[in-house]
ZADO-1210 file (C-alpha; in nm, 4 decimals, padded with zeros to 6 digits):
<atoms>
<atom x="00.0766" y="-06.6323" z="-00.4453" code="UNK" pos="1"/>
<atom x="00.4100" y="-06.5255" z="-00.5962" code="UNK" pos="2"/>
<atom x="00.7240" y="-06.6875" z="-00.5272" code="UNK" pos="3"/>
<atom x="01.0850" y="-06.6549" z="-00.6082" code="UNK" pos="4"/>
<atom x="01.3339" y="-06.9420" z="-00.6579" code="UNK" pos="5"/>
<atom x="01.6953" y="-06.9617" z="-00.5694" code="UNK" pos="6"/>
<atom x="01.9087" y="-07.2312" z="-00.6581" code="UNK" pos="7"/>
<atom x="02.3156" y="-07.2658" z="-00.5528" code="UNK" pos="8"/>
<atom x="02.5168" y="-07.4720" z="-00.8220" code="UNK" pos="9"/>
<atom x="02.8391" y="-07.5950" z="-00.8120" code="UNK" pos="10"/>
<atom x="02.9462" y="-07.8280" z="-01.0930" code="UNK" pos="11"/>
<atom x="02.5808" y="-07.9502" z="-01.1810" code="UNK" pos="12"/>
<atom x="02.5883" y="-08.0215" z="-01.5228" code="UNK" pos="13"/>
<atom x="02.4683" y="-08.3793" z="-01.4643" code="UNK" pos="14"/>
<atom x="02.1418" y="-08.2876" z="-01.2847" code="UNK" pos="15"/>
<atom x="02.0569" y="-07.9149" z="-01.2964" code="UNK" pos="16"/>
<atom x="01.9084" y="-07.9160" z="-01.6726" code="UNK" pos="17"/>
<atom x="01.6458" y="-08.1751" z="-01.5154" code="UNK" pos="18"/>
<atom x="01.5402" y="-07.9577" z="-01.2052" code="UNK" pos="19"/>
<atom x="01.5283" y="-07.6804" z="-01.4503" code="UNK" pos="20"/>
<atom x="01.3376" y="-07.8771" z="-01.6490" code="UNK" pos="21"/>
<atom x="01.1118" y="-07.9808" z="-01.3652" code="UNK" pos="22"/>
<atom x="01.0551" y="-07.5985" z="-01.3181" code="UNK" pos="23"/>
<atom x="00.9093" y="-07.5214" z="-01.6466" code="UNK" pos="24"/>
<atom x="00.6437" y="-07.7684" z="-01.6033" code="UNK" pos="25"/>
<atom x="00.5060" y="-07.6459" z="-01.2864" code="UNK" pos="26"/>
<atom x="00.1435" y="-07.6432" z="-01.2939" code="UNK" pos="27"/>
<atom x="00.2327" y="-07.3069" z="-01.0847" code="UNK" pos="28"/>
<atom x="00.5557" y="-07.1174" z="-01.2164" code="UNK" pos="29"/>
<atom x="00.7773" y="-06.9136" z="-01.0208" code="UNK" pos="30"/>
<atom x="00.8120" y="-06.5560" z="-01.0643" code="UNK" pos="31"/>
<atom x="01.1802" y="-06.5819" z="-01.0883" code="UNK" pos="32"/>
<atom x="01.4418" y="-06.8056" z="-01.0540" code="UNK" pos="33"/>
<atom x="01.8137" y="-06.7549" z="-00.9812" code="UNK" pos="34"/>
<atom x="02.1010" y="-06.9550" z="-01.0449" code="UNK" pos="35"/>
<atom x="02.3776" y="-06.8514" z="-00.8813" code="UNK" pos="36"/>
<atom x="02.6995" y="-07.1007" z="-01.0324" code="UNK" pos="37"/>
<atom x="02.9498" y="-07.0761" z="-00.7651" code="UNK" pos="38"/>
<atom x="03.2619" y="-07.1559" z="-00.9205" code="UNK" pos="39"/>
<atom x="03.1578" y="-07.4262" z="-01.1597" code="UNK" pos="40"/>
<atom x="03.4338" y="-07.5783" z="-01.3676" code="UNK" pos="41"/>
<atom x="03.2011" y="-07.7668" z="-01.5909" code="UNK" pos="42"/>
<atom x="02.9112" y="-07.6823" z="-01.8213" code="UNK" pos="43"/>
<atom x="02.6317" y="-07.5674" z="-01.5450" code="UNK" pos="44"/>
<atom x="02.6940" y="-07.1947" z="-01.6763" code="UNK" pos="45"/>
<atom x="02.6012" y="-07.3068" z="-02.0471" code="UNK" pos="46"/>
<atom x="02.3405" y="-07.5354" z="-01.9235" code="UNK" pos="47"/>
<atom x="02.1387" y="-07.2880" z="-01.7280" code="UNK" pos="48"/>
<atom x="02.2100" y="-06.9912" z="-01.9360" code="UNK" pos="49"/>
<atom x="02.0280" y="-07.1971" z="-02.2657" code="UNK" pos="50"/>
<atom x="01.6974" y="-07.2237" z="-02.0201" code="UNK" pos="51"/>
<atom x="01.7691" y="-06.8616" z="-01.9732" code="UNK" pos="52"/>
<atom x="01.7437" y="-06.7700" z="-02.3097" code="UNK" pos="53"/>
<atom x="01.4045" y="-06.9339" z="-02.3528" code="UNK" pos="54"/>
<atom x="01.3053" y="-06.8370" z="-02.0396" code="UNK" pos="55"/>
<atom x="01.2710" y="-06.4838" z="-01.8967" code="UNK" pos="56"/>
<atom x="01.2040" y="-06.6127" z="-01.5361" code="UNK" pos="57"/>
<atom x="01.4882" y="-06.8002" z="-01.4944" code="UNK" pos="58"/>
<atom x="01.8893" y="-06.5859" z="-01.4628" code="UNK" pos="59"/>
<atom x="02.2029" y="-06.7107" z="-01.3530" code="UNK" pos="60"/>
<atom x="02.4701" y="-06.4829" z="-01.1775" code="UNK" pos="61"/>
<atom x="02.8594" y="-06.6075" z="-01.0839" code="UNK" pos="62"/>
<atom x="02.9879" y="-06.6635" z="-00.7775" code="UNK" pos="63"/>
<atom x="03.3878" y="-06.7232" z="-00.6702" code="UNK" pos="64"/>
<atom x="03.4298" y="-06.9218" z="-00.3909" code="UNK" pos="65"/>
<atom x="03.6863" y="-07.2014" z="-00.1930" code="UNK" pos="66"/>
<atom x="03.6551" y="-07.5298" z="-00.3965" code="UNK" pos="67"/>
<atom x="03.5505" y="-07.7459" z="-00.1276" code="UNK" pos="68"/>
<atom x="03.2789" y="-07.8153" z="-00.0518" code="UNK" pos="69"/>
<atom x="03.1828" y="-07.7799" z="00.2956" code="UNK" pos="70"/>
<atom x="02.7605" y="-07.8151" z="00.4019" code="UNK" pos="71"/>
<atom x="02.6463" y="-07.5119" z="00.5147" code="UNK" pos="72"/>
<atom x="02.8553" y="-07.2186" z="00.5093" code="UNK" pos="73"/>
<atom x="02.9050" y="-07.2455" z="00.1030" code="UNK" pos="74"/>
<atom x="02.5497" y="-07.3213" z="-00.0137" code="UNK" pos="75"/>
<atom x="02.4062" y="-07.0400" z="00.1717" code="UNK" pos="76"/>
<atom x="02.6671" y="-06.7858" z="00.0928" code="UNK" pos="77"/>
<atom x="02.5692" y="-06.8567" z="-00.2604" code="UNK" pos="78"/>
<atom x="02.1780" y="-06.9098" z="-00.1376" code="UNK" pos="79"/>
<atom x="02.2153" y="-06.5081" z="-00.0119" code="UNK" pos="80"/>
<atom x="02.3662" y="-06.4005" z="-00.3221" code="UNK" pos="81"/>
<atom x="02.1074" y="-06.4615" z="-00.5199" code="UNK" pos="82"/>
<atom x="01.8617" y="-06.3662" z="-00.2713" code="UNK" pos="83"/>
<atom x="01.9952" y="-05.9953" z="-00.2722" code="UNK" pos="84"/>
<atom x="01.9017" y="-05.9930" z="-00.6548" code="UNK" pos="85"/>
<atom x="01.5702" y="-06.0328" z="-00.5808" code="UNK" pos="86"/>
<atom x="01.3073" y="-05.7900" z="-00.4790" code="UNK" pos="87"/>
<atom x="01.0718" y="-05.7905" z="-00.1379" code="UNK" pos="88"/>
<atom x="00.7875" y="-05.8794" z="-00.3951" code="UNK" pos="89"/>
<atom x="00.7007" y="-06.2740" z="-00.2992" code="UNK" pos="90"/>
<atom x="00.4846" y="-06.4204" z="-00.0504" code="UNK" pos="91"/>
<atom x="00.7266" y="-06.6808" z="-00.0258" code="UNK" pos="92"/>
<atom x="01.1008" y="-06.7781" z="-00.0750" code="UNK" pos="93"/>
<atom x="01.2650" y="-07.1049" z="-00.2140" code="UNK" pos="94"/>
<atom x="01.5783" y="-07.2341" z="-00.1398" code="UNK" pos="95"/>
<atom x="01.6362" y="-07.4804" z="-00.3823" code="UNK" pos="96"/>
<atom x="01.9297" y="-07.7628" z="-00.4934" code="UNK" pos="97"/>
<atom x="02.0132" y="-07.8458" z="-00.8298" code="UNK" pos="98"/>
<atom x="01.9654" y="-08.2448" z="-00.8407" code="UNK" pos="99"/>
<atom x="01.5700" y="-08.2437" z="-00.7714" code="UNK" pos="100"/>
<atom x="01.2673" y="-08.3683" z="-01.0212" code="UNK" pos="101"/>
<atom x="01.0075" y="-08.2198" z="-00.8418" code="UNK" pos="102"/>
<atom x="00.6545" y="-08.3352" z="-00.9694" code="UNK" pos="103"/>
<atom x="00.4536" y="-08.0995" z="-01.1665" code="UNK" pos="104"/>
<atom x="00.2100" y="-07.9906" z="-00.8906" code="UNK" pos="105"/>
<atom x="00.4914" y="-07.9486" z="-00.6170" code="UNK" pos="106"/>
<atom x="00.4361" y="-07.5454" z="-00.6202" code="UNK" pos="107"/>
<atom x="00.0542" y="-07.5647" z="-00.6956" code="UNK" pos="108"/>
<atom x="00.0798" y="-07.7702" z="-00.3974" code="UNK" pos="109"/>
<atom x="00.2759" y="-07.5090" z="-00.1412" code="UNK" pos="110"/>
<atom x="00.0492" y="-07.2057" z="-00.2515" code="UNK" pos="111"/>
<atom x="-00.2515" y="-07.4030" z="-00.0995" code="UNK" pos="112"/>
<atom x="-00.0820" y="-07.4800" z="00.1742" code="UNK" pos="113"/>
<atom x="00.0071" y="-07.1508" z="00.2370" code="UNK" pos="114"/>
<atom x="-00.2738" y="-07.0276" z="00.1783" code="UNK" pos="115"/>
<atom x="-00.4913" y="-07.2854" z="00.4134" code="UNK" pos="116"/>
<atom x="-00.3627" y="-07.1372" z="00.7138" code="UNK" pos="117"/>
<atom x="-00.1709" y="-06.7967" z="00.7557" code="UNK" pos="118"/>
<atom x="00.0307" y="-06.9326" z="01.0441" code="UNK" pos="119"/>
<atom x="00.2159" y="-07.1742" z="00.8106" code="UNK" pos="120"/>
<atom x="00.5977" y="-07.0283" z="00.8480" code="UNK" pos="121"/>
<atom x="00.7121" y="-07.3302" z="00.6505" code="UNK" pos="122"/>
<atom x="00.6177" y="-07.6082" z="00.3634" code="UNK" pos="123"/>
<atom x="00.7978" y="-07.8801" z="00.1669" code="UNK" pos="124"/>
<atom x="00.7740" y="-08.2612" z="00.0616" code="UNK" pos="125"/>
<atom x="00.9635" y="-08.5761" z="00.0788" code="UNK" pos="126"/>
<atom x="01.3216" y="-08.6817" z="-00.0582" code="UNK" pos="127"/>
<atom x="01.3813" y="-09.0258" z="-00.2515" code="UNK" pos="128"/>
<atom x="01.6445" y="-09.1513" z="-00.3892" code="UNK" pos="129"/>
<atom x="01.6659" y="-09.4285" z="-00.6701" code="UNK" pos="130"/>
<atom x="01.8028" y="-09.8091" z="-00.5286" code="UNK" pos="131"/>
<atom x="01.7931" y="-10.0983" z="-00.7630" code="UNK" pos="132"/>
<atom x="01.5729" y="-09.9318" z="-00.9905" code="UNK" pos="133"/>
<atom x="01.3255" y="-09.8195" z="-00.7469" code="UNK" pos="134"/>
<atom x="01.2455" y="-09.4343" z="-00.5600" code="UNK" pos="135"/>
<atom x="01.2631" y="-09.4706" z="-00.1850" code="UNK" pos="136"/>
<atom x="01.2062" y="-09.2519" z="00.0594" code="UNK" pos="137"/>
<atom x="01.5646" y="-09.0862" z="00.1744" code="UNK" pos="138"/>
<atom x="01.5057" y="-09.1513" z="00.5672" code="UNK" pos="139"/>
<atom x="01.7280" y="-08.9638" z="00.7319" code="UNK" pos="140"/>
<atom x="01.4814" y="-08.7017" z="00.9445" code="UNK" pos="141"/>
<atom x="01.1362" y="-08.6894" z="01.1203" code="UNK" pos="142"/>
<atom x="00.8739" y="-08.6741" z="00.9098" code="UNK" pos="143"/>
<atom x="00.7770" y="-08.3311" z="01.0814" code="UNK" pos="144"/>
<atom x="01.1203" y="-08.2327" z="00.8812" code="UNK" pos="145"/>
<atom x="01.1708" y="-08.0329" z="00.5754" code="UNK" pos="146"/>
<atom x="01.4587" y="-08.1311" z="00.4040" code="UNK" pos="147"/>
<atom x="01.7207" y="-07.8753" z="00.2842" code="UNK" pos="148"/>
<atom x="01.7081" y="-07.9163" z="-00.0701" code="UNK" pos="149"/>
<atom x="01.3616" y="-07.7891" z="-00.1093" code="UNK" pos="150"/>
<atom x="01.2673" y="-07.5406" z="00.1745" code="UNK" pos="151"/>
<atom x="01.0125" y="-07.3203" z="00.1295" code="UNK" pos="152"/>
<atom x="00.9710" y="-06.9767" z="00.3937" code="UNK" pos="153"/>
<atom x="00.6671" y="-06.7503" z="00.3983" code="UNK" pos="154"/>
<atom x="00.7699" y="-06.3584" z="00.3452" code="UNK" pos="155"/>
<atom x="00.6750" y="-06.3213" z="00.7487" code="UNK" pos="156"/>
<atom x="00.8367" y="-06.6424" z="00.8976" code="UNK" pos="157"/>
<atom x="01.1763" y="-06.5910" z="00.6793" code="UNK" pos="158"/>
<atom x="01.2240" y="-06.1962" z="00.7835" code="UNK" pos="159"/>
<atom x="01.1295" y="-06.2699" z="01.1667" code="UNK" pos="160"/>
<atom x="01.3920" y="-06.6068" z="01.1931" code="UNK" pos="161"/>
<atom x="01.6596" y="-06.3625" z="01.0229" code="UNK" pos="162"/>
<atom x="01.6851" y="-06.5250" z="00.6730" code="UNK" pos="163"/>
<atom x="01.9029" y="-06.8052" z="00.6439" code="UNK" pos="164"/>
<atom x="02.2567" y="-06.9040" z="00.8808" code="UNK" pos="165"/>
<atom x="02.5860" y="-06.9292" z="00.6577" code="UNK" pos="166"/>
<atom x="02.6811" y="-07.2333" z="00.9016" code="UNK" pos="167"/>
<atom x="02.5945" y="-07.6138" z="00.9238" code="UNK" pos="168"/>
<atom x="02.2832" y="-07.6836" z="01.0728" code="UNK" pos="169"/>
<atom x="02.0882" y="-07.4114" z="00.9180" code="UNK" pos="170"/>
<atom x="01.8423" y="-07.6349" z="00.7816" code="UNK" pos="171"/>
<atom x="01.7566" y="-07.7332" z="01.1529" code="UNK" pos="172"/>
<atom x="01.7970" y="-07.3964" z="01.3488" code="UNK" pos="173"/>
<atom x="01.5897" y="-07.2535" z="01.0829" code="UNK" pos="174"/>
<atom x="01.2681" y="-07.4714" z="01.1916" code="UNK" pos="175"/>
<atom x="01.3832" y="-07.4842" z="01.5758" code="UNK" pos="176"/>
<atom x="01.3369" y="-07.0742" z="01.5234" code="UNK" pos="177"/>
<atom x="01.0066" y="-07.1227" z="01.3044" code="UNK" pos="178"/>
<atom x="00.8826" y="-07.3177" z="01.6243" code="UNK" pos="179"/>
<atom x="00.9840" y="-07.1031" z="01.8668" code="UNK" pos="180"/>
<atom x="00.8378" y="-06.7693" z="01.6557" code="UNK" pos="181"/>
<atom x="00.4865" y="-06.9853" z="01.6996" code="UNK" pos="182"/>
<atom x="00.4671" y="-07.0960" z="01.3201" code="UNK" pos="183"/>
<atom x="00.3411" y="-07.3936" z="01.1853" code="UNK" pos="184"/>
<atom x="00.5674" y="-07.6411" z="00.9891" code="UNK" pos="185"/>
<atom x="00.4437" y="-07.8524" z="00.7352" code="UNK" pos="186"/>
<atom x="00.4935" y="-08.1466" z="00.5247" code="UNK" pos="187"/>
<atom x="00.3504" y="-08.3030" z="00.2673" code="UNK" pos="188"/>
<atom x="00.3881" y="-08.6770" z="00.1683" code="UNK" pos="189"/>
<atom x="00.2247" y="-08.6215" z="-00.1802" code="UNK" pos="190"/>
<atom x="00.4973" y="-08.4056" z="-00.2542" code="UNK" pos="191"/>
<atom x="00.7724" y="-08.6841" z="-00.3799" code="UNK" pos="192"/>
<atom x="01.0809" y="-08.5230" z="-00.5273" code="UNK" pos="193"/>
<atom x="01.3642" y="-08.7241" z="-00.6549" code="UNK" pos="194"/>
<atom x="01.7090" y="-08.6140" z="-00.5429" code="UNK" pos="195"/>
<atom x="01.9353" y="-08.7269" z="-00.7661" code="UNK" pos="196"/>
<atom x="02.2322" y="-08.7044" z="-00.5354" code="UNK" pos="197"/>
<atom x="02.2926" y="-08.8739" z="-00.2184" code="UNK" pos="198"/>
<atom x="02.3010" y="-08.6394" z="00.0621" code="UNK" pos="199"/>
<atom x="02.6617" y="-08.6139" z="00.1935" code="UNK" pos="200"/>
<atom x="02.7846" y="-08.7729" z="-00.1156" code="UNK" pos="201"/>
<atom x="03.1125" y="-08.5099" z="-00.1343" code="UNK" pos="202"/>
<atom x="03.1695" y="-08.4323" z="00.2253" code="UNK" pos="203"/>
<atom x="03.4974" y="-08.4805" z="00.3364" code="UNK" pos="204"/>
<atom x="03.6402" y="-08.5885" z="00.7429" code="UNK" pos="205"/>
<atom x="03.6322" y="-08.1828" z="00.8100" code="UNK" pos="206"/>
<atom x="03.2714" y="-08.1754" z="00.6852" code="UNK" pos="207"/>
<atom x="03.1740" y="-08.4898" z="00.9064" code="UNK" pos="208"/>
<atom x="03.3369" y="-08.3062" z="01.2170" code="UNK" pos="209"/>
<atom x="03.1314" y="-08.0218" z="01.1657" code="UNK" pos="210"/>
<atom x="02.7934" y="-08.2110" z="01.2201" code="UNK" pos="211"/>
<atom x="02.8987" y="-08.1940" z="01.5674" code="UNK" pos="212"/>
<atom x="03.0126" y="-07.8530" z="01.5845" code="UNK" pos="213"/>
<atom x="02.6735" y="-07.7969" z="01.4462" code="UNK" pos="214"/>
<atom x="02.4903" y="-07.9234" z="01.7458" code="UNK" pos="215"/>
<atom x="02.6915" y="-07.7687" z="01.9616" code="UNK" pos="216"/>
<atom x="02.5942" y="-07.4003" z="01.8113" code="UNK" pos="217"/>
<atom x="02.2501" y="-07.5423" z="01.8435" code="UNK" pos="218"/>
<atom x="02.2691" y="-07.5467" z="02.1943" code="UNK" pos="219"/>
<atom x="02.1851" y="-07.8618" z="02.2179" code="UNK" pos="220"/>
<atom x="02.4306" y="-07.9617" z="02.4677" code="UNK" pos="221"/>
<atom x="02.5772" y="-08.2907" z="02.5626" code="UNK" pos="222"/>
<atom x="02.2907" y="-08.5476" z="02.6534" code="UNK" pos="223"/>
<atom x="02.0872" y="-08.4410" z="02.3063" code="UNK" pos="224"/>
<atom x="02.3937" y="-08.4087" z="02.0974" code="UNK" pos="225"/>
<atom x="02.4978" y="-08.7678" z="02.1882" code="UNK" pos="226"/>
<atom x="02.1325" y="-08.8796" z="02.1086" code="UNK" pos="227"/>
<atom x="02.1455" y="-08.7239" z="01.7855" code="UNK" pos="228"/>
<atom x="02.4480" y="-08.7983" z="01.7173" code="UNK" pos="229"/>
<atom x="02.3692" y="-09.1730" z="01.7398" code="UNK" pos="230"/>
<atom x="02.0317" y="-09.1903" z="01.5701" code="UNK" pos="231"/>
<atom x="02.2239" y="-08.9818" z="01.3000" code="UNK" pos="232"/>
<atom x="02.5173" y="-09.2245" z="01.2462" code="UNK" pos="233"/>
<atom x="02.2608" y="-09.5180" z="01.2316" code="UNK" pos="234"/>
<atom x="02.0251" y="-09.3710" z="00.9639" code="UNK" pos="235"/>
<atom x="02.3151" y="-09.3236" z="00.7599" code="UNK" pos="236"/>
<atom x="02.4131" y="-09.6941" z="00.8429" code="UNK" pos="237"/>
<atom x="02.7302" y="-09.5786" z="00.9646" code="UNK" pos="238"/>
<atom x="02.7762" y="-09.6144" z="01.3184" code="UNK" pos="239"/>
<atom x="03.1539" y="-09.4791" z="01.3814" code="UNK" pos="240"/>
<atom x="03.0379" y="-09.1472" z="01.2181" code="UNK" pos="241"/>
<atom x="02.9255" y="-09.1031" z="01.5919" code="UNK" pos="242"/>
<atom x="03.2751" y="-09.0665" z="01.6473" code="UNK" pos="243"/>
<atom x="03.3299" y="-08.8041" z="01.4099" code="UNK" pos="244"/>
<atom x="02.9930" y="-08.6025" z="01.5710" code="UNK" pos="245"/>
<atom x="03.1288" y="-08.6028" z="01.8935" code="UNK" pos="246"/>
<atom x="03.4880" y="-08.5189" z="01.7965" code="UNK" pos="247"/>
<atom x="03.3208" y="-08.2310" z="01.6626" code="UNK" pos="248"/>
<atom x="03.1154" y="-08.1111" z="01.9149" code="UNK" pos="249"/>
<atom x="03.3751" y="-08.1108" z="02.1835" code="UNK" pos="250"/>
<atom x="03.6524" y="-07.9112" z="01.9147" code="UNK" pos="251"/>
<atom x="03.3495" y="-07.6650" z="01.9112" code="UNK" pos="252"/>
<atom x="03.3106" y="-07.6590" z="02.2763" code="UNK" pos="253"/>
<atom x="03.6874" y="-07.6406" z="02.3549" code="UNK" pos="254"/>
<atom x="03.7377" y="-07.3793" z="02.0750" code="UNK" pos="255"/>
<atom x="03.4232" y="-07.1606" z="02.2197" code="UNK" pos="256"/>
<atom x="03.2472" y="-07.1493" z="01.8603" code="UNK" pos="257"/>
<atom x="02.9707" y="-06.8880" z="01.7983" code="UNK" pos="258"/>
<atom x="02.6383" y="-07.0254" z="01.9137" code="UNK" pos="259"/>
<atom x="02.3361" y="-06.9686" z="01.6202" code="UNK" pos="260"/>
<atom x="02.0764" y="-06.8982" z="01.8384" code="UNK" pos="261"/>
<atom x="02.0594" y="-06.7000" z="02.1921" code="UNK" pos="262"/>
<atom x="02.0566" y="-06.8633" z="02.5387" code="UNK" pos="263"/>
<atom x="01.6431" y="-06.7911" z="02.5204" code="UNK" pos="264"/>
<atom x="01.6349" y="-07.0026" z="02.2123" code="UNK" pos="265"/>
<atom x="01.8764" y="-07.2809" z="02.3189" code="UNK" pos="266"/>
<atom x="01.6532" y="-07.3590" z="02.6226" code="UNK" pos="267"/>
<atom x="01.3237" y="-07.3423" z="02.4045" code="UNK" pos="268"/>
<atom x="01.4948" y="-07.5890" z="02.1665" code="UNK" pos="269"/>
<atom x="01.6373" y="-07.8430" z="02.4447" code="UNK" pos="270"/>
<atom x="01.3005" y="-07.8282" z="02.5826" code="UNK" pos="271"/>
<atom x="01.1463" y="-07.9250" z="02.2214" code="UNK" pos="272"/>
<atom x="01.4252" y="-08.1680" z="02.1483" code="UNK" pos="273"/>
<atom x="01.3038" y="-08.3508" z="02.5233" code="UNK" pos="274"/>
<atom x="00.9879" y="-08.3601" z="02.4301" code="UNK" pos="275"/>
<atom x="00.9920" y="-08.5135" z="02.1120" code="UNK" pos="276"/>
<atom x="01.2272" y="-08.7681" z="02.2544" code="UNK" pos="277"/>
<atom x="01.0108" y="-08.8355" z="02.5390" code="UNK" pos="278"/>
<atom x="00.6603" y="-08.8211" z="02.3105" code="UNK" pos="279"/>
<atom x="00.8766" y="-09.1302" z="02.0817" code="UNK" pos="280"/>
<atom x="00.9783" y="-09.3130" z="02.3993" code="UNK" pos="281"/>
<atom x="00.6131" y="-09.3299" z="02.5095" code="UNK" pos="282"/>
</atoms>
């Protein structure tokens, strides 16, 4: 199976010649893989553009954008980018940060995945992060989740959800949409990549406040969004974050922000949100 890469950077130059470097040693290599350094003040355009030297595969094109860094909007504005430089010649797409070691087989790994079942929308492994010398599991979702930094979207499954949304959350509505299309997503606990980088490590009070604005385009509505909102704060071991969540969700509410998925699709995913609450409660 082929598959294309893309990776958004923004001031890597600590991690992203070790994901690169993780890259060349796939037991499977990508087809291509695209950098695209969005507005990097450090030496991520020299770091990636010496791997592109040695190797063909792998390009980098420049993106200008705001400074801040917010989750969501940014990453996949840079994540489309480089997805329009690509061809419709894959069987699957890889959105991809730039602070992973992912182990040698990872890819080999996905292709038979894919490949064991055509109704497989979706495919990925597990996060860990190093504490006190060790690499834990980073436990902030289900297990049935795919975590941002390494998604990985069959040709079908990615055109039919409509590609990726510029907004936080889309690393949730994107498997909500997978379900509700009738494909299968899958994890793999083999698959142990080390993120280097805390997730949430640079968001700011805005970015916090938009975690709730987030559920809110969801449709997840009031009852679910306070759930979440809770289970969220607690993973993170942070329990007045709930504050910030539901700050945010009733700013979002009050302001009437754009919903991410239709009224069909918000009942479908309050019904699957129930559910799984309900199948844990019993």
């Amino acid at each position: 199976m082929r598959y294309y890469i893309v990776i958004p950077a923004h001031n890597e130059e600590a991690f992203i010649s070790l994901t690169l470097e993780s890259l060349v040693a796939q037991t499977a290599l990508p087809q291509q893989v695209v950098v695209v350094n969005d507005n990097s003040t450090d030496n991520t355009h020299a770091i990636v553009s010496d791997f592109a030297v040695r190797y063909p595969w792998i390009s980098i094109i420049e993106k200008k954008s705001d400074a801040i860094h917010l989750p969501g909007s940014k990453v996949i504005q840079a994540f489309q980018k480089g997805y329009e430089q690509l061809d419709g010649n894959y069987d699957f797409i890889v959105k991809l940060d730039a602070d992973l070691i992912l182990p040698p087989n990872y890819f080999e790994t996905i292709i038979r995945i894919f490949q064991s079942d055509s109704e497989i929308g979706m495919a990925g492994g597990f996060a860990y992060i190093e504490k006190n010398g060790d690499w834990i599991l980073e436990n902030l979702t289900d297990k049935d989740h795919i975590r941002g930094a390494f998604k990985a979207y069959r040709k079908a499954c990615f055109e039919q959800i409509g590609g990726l949304k510029p907004a936080m959350g889309w690393d949730t509505v994107d498997e909500l949409l997978c379900k509700f299309y009738n494909w299968k997503v899958v994890t793999d606990a083999s698959l142990q990549v080390k993120h280097l980088k805390p997730t949430g490590a640079n968001y700011n009070k805005t970015a916090r406040y938009k975690q709730g604005a987030a559920f809110y385009s969801l449709r997840y509505g009031f009852t679910i969004t306070a759930i979440a909102s809770l289970k969220l704060a607690l993973l993170k071991k942070k329990p007045f974050l709930f504050i910030d969540y539901m700050v945010g969700f009733f700013k979002a509410w009050l302001g009437k922000k754009p919903y991410l998925v239709t009224p069909e699709q918000g009942r479908f995913i309050r019904k699957y949100r129930f559910q799984k609450m309900k199948a844990k409660l019993t």
